[in-house]
N, C-alpha and C positions, 0 to 999 in steps of 0.2 A: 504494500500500500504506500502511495508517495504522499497520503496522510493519514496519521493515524493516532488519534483522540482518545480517550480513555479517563472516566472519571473526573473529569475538571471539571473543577469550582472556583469560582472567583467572586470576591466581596469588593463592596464599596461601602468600610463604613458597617453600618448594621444590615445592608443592605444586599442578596445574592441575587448576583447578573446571573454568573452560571453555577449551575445543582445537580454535579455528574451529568457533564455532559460527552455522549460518546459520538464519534465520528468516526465512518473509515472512508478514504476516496482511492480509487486506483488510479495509476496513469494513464495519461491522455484523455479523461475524462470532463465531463462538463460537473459540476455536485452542487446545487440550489440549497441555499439556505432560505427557508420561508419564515415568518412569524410574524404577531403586533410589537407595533409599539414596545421595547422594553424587555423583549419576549431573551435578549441576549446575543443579538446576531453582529452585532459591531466589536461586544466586548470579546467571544469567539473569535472573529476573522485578527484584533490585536492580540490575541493570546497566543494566535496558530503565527503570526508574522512576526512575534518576542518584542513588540512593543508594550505589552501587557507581561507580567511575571503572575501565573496560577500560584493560587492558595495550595491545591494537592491538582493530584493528575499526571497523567503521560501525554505530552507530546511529541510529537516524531512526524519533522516534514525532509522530503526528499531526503531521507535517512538519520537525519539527527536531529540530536534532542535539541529542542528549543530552552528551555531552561537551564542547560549543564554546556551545550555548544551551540548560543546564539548566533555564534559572529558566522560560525558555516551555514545556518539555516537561512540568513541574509543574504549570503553572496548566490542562492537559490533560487530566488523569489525574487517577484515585482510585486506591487500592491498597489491599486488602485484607491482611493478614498472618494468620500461623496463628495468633495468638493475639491474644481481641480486646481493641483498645482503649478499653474503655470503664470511666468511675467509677461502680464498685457503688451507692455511697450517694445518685450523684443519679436522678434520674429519666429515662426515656428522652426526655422532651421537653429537658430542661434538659442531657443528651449531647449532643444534638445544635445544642442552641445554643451551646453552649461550642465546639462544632468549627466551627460557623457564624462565630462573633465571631477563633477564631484565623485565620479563613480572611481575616478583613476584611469580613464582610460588612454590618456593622455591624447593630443591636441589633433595628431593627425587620424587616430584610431576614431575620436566623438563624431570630426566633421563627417568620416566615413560612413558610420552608425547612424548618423542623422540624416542622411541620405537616402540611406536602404529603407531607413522607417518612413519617411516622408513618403516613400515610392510604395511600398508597402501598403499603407493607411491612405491610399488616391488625395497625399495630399502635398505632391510634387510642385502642381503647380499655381500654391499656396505658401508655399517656403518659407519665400519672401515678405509675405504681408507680416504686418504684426499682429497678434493673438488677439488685439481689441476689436479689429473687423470681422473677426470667425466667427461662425454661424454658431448655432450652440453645439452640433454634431459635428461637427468641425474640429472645436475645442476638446471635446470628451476624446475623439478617435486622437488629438495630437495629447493630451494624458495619455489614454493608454499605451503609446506610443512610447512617451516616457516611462513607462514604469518596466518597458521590454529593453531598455537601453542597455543592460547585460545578457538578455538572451536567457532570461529565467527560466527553469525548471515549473516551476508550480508560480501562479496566479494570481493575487486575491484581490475580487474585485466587490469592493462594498456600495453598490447602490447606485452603480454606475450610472445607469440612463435615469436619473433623478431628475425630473424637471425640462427633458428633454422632449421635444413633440413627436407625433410617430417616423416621422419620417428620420428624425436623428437615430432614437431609439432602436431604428430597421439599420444604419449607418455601424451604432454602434453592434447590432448583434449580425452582422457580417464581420466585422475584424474580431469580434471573439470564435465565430464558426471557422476561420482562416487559423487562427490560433493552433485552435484543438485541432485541425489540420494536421498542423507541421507535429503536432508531440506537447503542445504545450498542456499541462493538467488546470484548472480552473475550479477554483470555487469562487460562487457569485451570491452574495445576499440579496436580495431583491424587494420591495413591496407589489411588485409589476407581476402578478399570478401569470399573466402570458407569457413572459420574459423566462419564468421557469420552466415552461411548459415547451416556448419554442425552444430553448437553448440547452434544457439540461439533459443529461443520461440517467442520475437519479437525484431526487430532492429529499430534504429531511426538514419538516416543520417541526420547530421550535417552539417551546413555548415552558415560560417557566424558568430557565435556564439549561431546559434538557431536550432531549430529540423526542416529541410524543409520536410520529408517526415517520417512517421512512421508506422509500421504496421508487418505480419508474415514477411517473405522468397517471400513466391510465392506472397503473397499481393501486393508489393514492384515492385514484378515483371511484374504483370500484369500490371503495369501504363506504360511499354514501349509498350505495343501490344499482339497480341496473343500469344499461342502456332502456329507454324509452322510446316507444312509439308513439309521436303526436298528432292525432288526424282532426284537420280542419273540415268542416262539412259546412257543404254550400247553400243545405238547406235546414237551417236551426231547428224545425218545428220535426224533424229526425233525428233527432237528436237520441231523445229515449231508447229507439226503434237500433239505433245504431248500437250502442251500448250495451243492447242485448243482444248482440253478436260477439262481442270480443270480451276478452279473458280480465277481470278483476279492471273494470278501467274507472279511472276519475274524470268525475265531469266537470267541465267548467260552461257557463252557457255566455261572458261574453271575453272574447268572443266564442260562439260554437265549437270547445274542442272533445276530445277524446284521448286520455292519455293512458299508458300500461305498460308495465314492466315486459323486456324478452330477454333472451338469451343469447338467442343467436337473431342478429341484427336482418339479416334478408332473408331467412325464413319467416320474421314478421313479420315484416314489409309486404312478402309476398301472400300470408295469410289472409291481412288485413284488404288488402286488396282485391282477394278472392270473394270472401266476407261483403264487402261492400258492394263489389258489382252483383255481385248475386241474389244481393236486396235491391239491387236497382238506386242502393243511394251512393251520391255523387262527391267526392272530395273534391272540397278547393285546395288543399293543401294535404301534403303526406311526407313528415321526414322523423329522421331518430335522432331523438336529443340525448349528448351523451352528457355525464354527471359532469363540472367544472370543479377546477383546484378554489376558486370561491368558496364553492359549498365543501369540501374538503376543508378549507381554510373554516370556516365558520362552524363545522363540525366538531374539530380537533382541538380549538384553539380555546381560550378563557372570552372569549368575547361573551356578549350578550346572549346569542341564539349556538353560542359554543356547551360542550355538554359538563360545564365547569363553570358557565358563564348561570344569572338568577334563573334566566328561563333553562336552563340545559338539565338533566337526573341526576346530578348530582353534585352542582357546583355550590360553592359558596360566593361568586362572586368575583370578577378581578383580578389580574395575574398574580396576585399573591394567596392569592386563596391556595388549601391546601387539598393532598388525597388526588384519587382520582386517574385515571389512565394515561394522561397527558403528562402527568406527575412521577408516573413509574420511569426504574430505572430500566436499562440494557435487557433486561431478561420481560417485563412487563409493558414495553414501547410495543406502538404497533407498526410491527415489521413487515412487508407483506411481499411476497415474490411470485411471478409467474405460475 
């Protein structure tokens, strides 16, 4: 594993960010970190980069221990933060040599490196401008850019496309898909549910200070319920008529739908359409909704309609509240595979 977490806890004060929290990521992977507000996912990404020193815990990224051999786990790693590092007034060529020279790479090595990145991140012919005229996607892709100025092993990318509109957002998560390309390992914190969905290979929602649920995209997703069948009918006052054709369905009357759990997504599809032609009623609409990391998120998490959260079985309330599944350590986290 090019990381691998193990019981860390970290205090602020009277206060736990992280409460056994376990990680593992392999190489060349993409690894989403999910959770609310406070849920631990900033104080994580500085404890896994040895900006942060753990209370107790194993760390180990690209082979060594972050607390006993910081200085090799740096020369490893780029890191990303939510807000970027860079001087407006010089020019993105002349960013990235200045991060080149603090790196050591000395003067002819940076200009080099600032080149291939430029060229790299489509922003060659941008160089020159200074960093105050760059768009907002612009700016993020020439950070990340900086934090690759050694050619890092592993990644860490906290919140990257913060604030960014979609179209940066889709800027940014093409230079991280080129990344993981060449070899590079990536973990990414996120609030952007899509962001994890498009970019990750596996995510682990946080919450707590600890991993409540881990696993792909659709793994994650599957613990809210099936894929769904939603059929729109064109004619409301069929409504009834229709519902007593298919299997266990929820009604809704506006607009006119029909909804119901399947299994296998085009054996329903094709049921349902046998089903209806054969009553002679008529769909306006016919597709399969599959469960989203949202409701995953809302599931999992302390929030309000979280199962921890007042309305949820058994919360108290709050990401400090206690107990409960979300709360379990490594052996009681919901793990879920293939």
């Amino acid at each position: 594993m090019t990381i691998f977490v193990e019981g860390v806890h970290k205090r602020y004060g009277n206060k736990p960010a992280l409460a056994g929290l376990d990680l593992e990521v392999p190489s060349g992977t993409v690894q989403a970190v999910l959770g609310p507000n406070g849920a631990g996912k900033t104080t994580a990404v500085r404890v896994m980069s040895t900006l942060l020193r753990p209370d107790a815990g194993t760390v180990r990224v690209a082979g060594h221990d972050a607390r006993t051999d910081a200085a090799a786990v740096r020369s490893r790693i780029g890191l990303l933060g939510q807000h970027a590092a860079l001087d407006e007034e010089l020019d993105g060529r002349q960013n990235l040599e200045m991060f080149g020279r603090l790196h050591h790479l000395g003067a002819r090595r940076a200009g080099q490196r600032a080149d291939e990145l430029l060229d790299r991140f489509g922003l060659a012919d941008t160089g020159r401008k200074p960093v105050k005229q760059y768009s907002g996607g612009m700016r993020r892709r020439l950070d990340l850019a900086a934090s690759l100025i050694t050619d890092p092993e592993v990644l860490f990318l906290d919140e990257p496309t913060t604030g960014l509109d979609p179209r940066g957002r889709a800027e940014v998560w093409g230079a991280v898909r080129s990344l993981v390309g060449g070899g590079t390992t990536v973990l990414l914190t996120t609030q952007y549910l899509e962001e994890a969905d498009q970019l990750a290979d596996r995510i682990a929602l946080v919450d707590g200070g600890r991993v409540a649920a881990e696993g792909t995209a659709d793994e994650l997703k599957s613990l809210v319920g099936a894929d769904r069948i939603v059929v729109v009918l064109r004619d409301p006052d069929r409504l009834a008529e229709a519902a007593a054709l298919l299997p266990d369905p929820v009604v809704t009357t506006d607009p006119p739908t029909l909804g119901f759990p399947v299994r296998d997504r085009m054996e329903g599809l094709a049921l349902t359409l046998r089903a209806l032609e054969g009553a002679g009623i008529e769909a306006a609409d016919l597709a399969v909704r599959r469960p989203t990391l949202d409701e995953v998120f809302l599931h999992l998490t302390d929030g309000p309609d979280g199962p921890h959260g007042p309305g949820g079985p058994g919360g108290s309330g709050g990401s400090g509240g206690s107990g409960g599944a979300a709360r379990a350590g490594r052996a009681d986290r919901t793990e879920v595979s293939a």
